[in-house]
C-alpha positions in Angstrom: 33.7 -22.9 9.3 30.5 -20.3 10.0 30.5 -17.4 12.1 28.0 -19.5 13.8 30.6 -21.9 15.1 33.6 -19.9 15.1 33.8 -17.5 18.2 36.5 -15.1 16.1 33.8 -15.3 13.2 31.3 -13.8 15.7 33.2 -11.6 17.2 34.5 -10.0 13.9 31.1 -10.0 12.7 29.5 -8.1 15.9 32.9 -5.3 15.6 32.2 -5.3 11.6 28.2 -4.6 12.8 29.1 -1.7 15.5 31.3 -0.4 13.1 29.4 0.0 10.2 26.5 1.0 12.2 28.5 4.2 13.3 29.3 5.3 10.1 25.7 4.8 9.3 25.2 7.2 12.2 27.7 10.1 10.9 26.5 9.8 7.5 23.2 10.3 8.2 23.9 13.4 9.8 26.2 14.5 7.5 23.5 13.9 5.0 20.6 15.6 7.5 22.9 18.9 7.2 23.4 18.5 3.6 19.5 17.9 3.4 19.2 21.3 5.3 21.3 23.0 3.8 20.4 22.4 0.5 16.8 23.4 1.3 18.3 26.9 2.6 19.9 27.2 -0.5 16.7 26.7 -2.9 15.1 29.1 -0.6 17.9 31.8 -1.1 17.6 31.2 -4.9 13.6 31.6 -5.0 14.1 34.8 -3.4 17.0 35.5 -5.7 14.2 34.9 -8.6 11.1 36.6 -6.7 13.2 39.8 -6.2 14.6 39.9 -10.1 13.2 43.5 -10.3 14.8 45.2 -7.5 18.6 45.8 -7.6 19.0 45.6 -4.1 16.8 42.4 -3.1 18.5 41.0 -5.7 21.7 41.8 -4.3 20.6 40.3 -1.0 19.3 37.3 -2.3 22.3 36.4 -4.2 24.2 36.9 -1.0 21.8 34.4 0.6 22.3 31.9 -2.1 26.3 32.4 -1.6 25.9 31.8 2.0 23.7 29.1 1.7 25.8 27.1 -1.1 29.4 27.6 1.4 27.2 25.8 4.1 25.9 23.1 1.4 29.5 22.7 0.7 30.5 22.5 4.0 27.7 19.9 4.4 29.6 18.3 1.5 32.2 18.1 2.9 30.8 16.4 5.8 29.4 14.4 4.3 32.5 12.9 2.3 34.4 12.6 5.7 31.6 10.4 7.0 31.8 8.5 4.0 36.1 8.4 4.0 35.4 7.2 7.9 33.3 4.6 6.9 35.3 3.2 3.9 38.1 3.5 6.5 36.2 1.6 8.7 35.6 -1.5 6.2 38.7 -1.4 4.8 39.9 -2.1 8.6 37.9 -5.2 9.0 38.6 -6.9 5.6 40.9 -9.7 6.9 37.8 -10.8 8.8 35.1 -14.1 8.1 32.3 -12.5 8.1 33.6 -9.7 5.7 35.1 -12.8 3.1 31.8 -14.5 2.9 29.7 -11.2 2.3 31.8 -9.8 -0.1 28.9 -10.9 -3.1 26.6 -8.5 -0.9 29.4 -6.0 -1.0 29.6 -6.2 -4.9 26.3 -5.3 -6.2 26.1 -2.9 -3.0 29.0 -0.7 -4.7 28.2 -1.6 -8.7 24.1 -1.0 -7.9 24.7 1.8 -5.6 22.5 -0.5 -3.2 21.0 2.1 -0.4 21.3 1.4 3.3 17.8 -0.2 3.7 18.6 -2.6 0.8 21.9 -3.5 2.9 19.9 -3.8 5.7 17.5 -6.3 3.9 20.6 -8.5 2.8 21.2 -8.9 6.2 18.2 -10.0 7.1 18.2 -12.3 4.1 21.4 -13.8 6.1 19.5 -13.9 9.3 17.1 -15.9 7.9 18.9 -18.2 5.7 22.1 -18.6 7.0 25.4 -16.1 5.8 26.7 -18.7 3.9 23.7 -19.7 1.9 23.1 -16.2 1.3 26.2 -15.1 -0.2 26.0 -18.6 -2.6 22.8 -17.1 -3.4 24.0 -13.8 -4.4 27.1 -15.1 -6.2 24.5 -16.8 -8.7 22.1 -13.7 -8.9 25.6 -11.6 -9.6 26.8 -14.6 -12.4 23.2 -14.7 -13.8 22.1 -10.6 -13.9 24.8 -8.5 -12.8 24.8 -6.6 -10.1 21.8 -4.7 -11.0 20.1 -7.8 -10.5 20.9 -8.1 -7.1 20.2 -5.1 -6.3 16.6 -5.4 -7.5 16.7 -9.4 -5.7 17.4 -7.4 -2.3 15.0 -4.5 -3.2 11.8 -6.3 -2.1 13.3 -7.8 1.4 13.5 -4.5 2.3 10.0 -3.9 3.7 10.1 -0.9 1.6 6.2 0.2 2.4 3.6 0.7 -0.3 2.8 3.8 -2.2 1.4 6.6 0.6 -2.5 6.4 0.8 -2.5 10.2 1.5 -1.6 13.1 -0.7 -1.2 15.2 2.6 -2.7 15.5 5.9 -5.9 15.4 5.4 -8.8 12.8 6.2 -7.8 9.7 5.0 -11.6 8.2 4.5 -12.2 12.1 2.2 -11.6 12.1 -1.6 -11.5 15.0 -3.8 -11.9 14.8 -7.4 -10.5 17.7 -9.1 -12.2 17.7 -12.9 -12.6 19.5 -16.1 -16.4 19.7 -17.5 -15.8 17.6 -20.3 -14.9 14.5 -18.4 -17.4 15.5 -15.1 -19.4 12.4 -16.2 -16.5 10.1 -15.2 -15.8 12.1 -12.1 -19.4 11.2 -10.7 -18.9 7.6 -11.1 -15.7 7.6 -9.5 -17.4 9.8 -6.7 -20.3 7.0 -6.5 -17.8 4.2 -6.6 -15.9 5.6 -3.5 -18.6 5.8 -1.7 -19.8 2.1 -2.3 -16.7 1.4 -0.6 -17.1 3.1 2.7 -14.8 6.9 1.5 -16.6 10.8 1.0 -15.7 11.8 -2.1 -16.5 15.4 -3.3 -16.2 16.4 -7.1 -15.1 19.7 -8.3 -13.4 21.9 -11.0 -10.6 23.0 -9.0 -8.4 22.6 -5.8 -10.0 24.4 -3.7 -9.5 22.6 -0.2 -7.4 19.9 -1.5 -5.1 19.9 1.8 -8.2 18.7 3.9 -8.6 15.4 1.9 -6.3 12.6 2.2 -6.7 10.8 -1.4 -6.6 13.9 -4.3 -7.4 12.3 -7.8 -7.2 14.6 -10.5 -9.2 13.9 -14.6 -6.8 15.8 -17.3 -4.2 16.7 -14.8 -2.8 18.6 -17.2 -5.2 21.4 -16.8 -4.4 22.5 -13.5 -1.5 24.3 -11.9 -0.2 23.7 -8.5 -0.7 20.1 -8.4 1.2 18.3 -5.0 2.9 15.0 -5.1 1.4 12.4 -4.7 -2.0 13.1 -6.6 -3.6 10.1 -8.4 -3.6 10.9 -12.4 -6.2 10.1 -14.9 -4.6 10.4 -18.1 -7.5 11.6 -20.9 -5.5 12.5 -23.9 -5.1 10.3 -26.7 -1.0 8.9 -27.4 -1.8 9.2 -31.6 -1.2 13.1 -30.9 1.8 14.8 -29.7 -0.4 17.9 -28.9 -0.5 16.8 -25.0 1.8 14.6 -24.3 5.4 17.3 -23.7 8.4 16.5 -21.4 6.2 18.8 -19.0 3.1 16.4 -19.0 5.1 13.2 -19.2 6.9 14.6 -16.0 3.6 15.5 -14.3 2.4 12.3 -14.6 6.1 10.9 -13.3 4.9 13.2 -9.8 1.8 10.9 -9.6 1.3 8.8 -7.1 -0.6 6.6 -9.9 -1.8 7.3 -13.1 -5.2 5.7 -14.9 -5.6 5.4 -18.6 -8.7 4.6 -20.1 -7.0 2.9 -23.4 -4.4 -0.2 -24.0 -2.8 1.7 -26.8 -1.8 5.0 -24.2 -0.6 2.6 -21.5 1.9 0.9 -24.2 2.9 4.9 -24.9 3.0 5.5 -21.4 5.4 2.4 -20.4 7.6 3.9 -23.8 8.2 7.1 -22.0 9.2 5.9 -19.0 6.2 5.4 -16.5 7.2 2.2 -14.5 4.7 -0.4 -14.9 3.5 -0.6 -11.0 2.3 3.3 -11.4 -0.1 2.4 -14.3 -3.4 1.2 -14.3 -6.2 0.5 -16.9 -9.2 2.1 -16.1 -11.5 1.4 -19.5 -14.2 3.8 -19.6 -18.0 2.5 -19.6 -21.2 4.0 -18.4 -23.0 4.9 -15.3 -25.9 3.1 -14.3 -26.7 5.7 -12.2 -27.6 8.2 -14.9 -30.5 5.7 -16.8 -33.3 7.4 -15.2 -35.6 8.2 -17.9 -35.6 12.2 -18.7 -39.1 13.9 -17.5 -40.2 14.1 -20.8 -40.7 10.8 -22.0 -38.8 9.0 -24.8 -39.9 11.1 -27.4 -36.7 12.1 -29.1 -36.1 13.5 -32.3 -33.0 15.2 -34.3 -29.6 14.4 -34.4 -26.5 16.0 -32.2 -22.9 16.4 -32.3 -20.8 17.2 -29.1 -17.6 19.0 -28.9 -15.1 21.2 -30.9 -15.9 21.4 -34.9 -12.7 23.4 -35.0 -10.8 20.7 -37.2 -10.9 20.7 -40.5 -11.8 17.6 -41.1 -15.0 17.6 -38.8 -16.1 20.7 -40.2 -16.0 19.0 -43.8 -18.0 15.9 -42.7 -20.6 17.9 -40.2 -21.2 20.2 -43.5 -22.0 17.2 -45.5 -24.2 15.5 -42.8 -26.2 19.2 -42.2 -26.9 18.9 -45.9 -28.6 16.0 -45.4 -30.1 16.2 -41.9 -31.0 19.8 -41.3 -31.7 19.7 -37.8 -28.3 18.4 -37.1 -27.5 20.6 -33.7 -23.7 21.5 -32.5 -23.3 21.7 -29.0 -19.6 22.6 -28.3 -19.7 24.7 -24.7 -23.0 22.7 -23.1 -21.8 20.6 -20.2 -23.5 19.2 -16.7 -27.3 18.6 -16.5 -28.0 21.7 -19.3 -26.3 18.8 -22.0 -27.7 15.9 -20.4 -31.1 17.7 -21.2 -30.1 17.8 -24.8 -28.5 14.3 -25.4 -31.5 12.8 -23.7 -33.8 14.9 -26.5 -31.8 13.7 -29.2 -32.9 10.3 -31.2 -28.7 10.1 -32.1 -25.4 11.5 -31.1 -22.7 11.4 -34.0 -19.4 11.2 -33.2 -16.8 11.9 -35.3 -13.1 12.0 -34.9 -10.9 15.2 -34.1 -7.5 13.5 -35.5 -6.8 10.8 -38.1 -6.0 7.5 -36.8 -8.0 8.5 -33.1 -8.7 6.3 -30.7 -12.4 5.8 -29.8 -13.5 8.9 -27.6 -15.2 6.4 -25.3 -15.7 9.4 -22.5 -18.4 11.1 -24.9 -19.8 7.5 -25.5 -20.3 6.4 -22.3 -21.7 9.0 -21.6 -24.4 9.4 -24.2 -25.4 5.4 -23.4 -25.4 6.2 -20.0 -28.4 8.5 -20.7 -29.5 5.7 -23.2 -29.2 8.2 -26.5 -27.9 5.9 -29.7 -25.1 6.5 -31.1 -23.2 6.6 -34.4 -19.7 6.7 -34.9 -16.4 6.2 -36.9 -13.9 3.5 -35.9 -11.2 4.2 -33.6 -8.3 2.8 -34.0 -8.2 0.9 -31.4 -11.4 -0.7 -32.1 -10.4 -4.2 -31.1 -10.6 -2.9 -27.8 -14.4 -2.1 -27.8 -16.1 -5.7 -29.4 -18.7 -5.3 -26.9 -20.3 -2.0 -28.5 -20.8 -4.3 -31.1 -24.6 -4.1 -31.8 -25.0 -1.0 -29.4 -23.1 1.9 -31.4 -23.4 1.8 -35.4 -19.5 2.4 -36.3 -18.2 3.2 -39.7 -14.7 3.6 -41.2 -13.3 6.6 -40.7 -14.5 9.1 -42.7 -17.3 7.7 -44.8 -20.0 10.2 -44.2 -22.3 8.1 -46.1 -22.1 5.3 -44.0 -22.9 8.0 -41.5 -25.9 9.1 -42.8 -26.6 5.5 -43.6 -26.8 4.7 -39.9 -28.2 7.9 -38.8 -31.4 7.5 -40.9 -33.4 4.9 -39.3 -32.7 6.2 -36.0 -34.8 9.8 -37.0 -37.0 8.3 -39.4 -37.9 4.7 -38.2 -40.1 4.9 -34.6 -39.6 0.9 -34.5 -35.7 0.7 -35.2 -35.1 4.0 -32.7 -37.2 1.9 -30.4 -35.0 -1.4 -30.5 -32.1 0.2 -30.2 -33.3 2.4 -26.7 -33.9 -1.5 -25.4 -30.4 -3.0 -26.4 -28.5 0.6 -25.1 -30.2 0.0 -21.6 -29.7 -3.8 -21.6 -26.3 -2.7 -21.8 -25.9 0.2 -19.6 -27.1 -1.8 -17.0 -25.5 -5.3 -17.1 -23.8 -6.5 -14.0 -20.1 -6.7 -15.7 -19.5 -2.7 -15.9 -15.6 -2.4 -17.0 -15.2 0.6 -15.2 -16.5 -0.5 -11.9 -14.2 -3.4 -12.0 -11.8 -1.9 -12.8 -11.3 1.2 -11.0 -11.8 -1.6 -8.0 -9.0 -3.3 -9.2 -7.3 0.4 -9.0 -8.3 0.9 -5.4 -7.0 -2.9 -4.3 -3.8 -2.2 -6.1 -3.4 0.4 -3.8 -4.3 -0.6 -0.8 -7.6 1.8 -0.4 -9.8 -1.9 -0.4 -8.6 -5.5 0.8 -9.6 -8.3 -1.5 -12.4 -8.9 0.0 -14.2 -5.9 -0.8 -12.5 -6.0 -4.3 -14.2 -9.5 -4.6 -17.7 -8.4 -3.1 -17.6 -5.0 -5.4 -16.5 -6.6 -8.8 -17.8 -10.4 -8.7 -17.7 -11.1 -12.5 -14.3 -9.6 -12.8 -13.1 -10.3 -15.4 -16.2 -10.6 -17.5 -17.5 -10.6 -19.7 -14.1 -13.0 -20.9 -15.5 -15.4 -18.4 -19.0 -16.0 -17.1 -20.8 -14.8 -13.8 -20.2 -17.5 -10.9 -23.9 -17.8 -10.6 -24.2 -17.8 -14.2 -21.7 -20.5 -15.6 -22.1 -21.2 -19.2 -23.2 -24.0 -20.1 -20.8 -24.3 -22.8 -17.5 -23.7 -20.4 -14.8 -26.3 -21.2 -13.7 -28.8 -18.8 -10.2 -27.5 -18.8 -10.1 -24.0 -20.0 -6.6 -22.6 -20.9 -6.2 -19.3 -19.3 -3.1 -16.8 -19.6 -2.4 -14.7 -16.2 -1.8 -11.4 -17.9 -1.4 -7.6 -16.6 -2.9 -5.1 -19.2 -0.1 -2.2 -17.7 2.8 -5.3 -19.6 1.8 -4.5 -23.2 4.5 -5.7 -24.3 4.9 -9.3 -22.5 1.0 -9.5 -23.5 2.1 -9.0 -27.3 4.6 -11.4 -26.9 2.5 -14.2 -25.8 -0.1 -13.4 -28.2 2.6 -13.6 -31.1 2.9 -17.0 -30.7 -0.8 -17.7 -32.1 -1.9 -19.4 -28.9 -6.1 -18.7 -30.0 -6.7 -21.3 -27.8 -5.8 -19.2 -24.8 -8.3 -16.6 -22.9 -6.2 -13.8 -21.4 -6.9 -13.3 -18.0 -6.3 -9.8 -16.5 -4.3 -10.3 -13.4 -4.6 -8.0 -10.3 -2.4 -5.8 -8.8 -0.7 -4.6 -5.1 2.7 -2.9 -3.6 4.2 -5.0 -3.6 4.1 -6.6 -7.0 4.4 -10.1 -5.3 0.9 -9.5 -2.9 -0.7 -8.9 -6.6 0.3 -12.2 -8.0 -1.2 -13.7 -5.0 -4.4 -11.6 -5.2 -4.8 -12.5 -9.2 -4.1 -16.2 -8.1 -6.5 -16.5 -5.7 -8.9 -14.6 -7.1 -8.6 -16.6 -10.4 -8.9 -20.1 -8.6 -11.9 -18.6 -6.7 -13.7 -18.4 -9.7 -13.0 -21.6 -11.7 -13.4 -23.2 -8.1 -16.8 -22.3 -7.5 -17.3 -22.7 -10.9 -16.9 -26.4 -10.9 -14.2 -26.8 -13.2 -12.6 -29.9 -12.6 -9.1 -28.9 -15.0 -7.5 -25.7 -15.9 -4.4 -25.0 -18.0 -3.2 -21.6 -16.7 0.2 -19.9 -18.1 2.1 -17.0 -17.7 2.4 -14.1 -20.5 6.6 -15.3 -20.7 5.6 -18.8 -21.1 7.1 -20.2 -24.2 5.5 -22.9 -26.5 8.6 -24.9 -28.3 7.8 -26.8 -31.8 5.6 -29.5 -31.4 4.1 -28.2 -28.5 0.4 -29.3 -29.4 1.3 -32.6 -30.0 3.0 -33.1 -26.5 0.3 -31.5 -25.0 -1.7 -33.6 -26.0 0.1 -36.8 -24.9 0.7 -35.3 -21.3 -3.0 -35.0 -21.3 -4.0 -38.5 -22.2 -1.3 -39.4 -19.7 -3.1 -37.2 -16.9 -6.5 -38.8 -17.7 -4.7 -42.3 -16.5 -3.4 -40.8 -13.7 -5.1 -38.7 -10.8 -2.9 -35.8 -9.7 -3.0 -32.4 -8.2 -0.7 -30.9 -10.4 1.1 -31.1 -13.9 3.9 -28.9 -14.0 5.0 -27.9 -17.6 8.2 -25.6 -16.8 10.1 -25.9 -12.9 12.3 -23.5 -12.4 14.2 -24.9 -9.5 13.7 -28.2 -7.3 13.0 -28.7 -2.9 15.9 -30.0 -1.4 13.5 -32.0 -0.3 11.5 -33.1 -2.9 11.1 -36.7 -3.4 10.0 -38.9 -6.8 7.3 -41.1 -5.6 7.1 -43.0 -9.4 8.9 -42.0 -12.8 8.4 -44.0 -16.2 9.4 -43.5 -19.5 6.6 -43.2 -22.2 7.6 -42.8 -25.8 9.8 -39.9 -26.0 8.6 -38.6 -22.3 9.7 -38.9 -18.8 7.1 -38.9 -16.9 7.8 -37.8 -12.9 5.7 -38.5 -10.2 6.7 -35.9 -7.0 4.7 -34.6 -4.1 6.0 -31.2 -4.6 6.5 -28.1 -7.0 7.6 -24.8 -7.3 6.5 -22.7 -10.4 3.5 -20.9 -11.9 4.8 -20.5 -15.6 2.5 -23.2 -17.6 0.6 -25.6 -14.8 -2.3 -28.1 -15.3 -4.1 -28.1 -11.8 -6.9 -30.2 -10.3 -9.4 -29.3 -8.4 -8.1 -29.5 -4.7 -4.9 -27.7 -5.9 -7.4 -24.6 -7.7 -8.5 -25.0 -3.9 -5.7 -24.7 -2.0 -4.5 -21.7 -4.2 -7.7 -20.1 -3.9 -7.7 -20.1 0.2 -4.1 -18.4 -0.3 -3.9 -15.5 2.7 -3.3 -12.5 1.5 -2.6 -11.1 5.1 0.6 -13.3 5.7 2.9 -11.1 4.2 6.4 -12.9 4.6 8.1 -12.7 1.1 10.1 -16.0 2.3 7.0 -18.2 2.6 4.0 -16.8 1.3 5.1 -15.8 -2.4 2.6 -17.4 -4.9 4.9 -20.2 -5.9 6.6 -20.7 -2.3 2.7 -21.3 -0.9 2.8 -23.6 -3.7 5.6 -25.6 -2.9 5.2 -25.8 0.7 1.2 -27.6 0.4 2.0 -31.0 2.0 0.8 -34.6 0.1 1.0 -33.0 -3.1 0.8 -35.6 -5.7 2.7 -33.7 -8.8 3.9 -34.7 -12.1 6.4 -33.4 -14.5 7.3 -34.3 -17.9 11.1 -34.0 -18.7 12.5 -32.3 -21.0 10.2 -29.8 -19.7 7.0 -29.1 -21.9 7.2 -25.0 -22.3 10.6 -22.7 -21.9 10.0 -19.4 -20.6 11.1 -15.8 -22.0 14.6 -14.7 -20.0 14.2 -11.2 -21.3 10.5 -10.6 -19.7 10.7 -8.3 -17.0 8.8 -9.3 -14.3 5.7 -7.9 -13.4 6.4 -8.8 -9.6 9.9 -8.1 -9.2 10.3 -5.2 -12.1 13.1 -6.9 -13.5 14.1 -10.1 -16.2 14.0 -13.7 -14.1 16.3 -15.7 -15.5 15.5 -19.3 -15.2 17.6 -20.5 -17.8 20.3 -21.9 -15.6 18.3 -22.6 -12.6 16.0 -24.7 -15.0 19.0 -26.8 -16.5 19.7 -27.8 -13.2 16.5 -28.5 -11.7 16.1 -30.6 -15.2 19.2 -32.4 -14.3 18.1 -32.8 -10.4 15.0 -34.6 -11.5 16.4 -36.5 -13.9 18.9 -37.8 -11.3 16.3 -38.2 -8.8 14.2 -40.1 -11.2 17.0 -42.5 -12.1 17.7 -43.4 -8.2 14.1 -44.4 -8.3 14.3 -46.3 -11.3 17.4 -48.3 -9.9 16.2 -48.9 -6.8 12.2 -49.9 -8.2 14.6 -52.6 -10.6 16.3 -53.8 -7.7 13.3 -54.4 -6.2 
């Protein structure tokens, strides 16, 4: 019997409440004291350190610190009464209902060290769902993942609120960009950028003023002292060296509010040192349109130039051996703002040449020499894969052949007609509508929370080109059913894994991101359904990055599709990871070695083949309604009425169980939960069978 129905069940469950809620009470005093006193001690020891010199401060500041730690103790001890009182208090009220069917709650709470808001959210969970179905829930989160898992289950009913959109007090609508003068030229795009999207963004070298702006964002944070919490990190150094990246930096960057990276291979180093995924975010560098205003002088350029520090060895070597050739070769290593811009926009080329071995392309200096629309000539980074659309732009060469340098660089001073073809292509470029960077720093500012959709969508409307074409532009060579994989760049790894199975056929699609993680599946849904919706397309295979294809995958796939083109539906569902109680088969037949099920609901985004009302429907998902218990991707999904779904059993594609999730942070493990919803529809399936034979 429920608490609901039992009057002794209620009222042990309202003395259990009262109860608890007073401990609550003395232990957050107890832990306000401690808070207190703790801060009196830190102060006691900084004057203990300032006053090193002096004997007698000294003296007094250790006797400060003595005080201080007696009262943090005493706080202490406080603090462990409350906490005796309120174990006291539970173990009082064990005989009761209420406390029997919670006590799966109570597990992870003491094995996860689940925090009083998380408690909180469980009971809200129960208020919603009933006590009893919540506790059934837990026990098979607790069977499944252990108690950290339900920890983490709880962790996003407990409203906890995104990541501040202030570093302090200041202006909320003000932005200061705090920069060093070698990456300036991405510090005046960001600035332009912000102020397309309504904020006042000043750039500067240091932090002067800071506390007067609410958003502080900060280009080689590394560089400056005295940096607050809460500061939003762009990440400039390259992860091949260990030169930058120390415990200090690595903990710098742990202070951040966020943290950009320019480079796929740093965000993978990133995530290996500890950075949580939902911190990161790709920002590729590209050029400013801005800055293609033809210099005063014409485009009569001549001579070739080299920016930044010859100091390594192997620079020096391969700038000798290009000076012996090109004579005029000029090294500009302390030049920066509109004094350098003068010279790159003289030059005819800009070499670039690596500091390290195995570098990853220096894209700053690039984008910024196309941005003036100066050619350029460089080796291969290592990351090259990365950068196919410089292809026929920049002239790169394997790393270290200086006479494919020279090779290169020679039309380009000696050829009028060549340097004049290549100006044309380098604008062309610099100008397209599909800038990288301004998508994605957009997608940055979404993420968190400092634009709505909307204004992402209006600011960035061929995101994610160029992998897919311009709305207004469709190509006319698109597919009828393109196969797309929903993909975060900040998940190397679970991108890896998908692309390890030698799925070519798939076009990764760069999902977008929110706090918390489950408003970013819904943004990247809807924003990816937008596009194929208004593009026409009348199928789309979409998958997850932990979809798995099992042997003989192809070959299935291509049955369930010869299948579909006999049958209209909304939806093909390759992988269901749990059934509707109220789900209902409305036809079911057996074809060769598949089961085909016919059901006007499903629930699950790992591998689907969706029509055009459903790409609809998921497009028009609202990304204001924010309840986690309806409005998930997948539970918007399931709840669209007169959907005309089909499944083929045994289920198409598996999915990886060791993936952590990019909405939840941690593994989802379906593997039970899709054996039985398997079994449910195979059940269900046979009833219909039966009673379709009876007639």
């Amino acid at each position: 019997m429920s608490d609901t129905t039992d009057p002794r069940g209620r009222d042990d469950a309202a003395t259990l409440s009262a109860a608890l809620a007073a401990a609550e009470d003395r232990a957050r005093l107890a832990e306000a004291e401690a808070a207190r006193a703790r801060a009196d001690l830190h102060r006691a020891q900084a004057s203990a350190a300032a006053a090193a010199a002096a004997a007698a401060a000294a003296a007094a500041a250790a006797a400060a610190a003595a005080a201080a730690a007696a009262a943090a103790a005493r706080a202490a001890d406080l603090l462990q009464a409350a906490q005796d009182q309120t174990r006291a208090t539970r173990a009082a009220l064990t005989g009761t209902l209420s406390w029997k069917l919670a006590a799966p709650l109570r597990a992870g709470e003491r094995a996860a060290g689940v925090p009083l808001r998380l408690l909180r959210a469980a009971r809200r969970a129960a208020g919603q769902k009933g006590l009893a179905a919540t506790a059934r829930q837990a026990l098979r989160v607790l069977r499944a993942e252990g108690a950290a898992g339900l920890r983490r289950r709880i962790g996003p009913l407990a409203g906890v609120a995104p990541a501040a959109a202030m570093t302090g007090g200041g202006d909320p609508m003000s932005c200061l960009i705090v920069t060093t003068p070698h990456t300036a030229s991405v510090a005046t795009l960001m600035a332009r950028i912000l102020a397309e999207e309504g904020y006042r963004a000043t750039v500067q070298t240091d932090l002067s003023g800071a506390d007067r702006h609410g958003h502080l964002f900060v280009l080689c944070p590394q560089m400056f002292a005295g940096l607050p919490d809460g500061f939003v990190a762009f990440q400039m150094e390259q992860c091949v060296s260990s030169r930058w990246f120390t415990p200090d930096y690595v903990a710098l960057l742990g202070r951040a509010r966020a943290v950009l990276d320019y480079a796929p291979a740093n965000i993978a180093a990133l995530r290996d040192m500890g950075l949580p995924a939902s911190s990161l975010y790709l920002v590729p560098i590209d050029t400013d349109r801005a800055q293609g205003a033809p210099f005063p002088g014409g485009e009569k350029r001549s001579g070739i130039v080299f920016v930044g520090d010859a100091s390594a060895p192997r620079r020096q070597a391969m700038l000798a051996a290009l000076r012996a050739e090109f004579p005029e070769l000029r090294i500009i290593t302390d030049l920066f703002g509109p004094a350098l811009q003068a010279e790159l926009r003289r030059a005819a080329a800009v070499v670039n040449i690596h500091f390290y071995d195995g570098a990853l392309l220096e894209t700053v200096r690039l984008a910024e020499v196309l941005s003036l629309g100066t050619p350029v000539v460089s080796e291969a980074g290592s990351d090259q894969g990365d950068h196919q659309g410089l292809a026929g732009v920049v002239d790169f060469v394997t790393p270290g052949d200086v006479a494919g340098l020279i090779a290169a660089l020679r039309p380009l001073v000696t050829d009028p007609s060549a340097l004049a073809d290549r100006l044309v292509a380098i604008r062309a470029y610099a100008d397209r509508p599909h800038n990288r960077f301004e998508q994605y720093f957009r997608r940055f500012l979404l993420g968190e929370g400092m634009i709505d959709l909307p204004a992402f969508q209006a600011g960035a409307p061929h995101y994610p080109a160029p992998d897919w074409p311009a709305p207004e532009d469709p190509s006319p060579a698109l597919p009828a059913a393109p196969r797309l994989c929903l993909s975060l760049p900040e998940t190397p790894d679970r991108r890896a894994a998908f692309l390890s199975q030698g799925r070519h056929d798939f076009t990764v699609w760069p999902g977008l991101k929110a706090r918390p993680g489950w408003v970013g599946a819904g943004y990247s849904y809807r924003q990816m359904f937008a596009r194929l919706a208004d593009a026409g397309i009348p199928r789309a295979i979409v998958a997850e990055d932990d979809v798995i294809f099992p042997p003989g995958f192809d070959a299935r796939l291509g049955r369930v599709l010869r299948y579909l083109d006999r049958h209209d539906c909304d939806l093909f569902a390759g992988f269901v990871a749990n059934v509707h109680p109220g789900l209902t088969v409305t036809h079911a037949e057996q074809v060769g070695d598949d089961l085909f099920v016919h059901v006007d609901r499903s629930v699950s985004m790992v591998f689907n083949i969706y029509g055009p009302e459903m790409m609809r429907w998921l497009a028009d998902w609202d990304p204001a309604d924010r309840d986690i218990h309806r409005n998930t991707i997948d539970r918007y999904l399931e709840r669209r009425q007169g959907t005309r779904a089909i499944v083929a059993l045994p289920f198409l594609v598996g999915h990886r169980s060791d993936a952590p999730s990019t909405i939840w942070d941690f593994p989802t493990h379906y593997d039970d939960q899709s054996a039985e919803a398997e079994r449910i529809l195979r059940d269900k399936a046979a009833r219909f069978l039966r009673g379709q034979a009876r007639g």
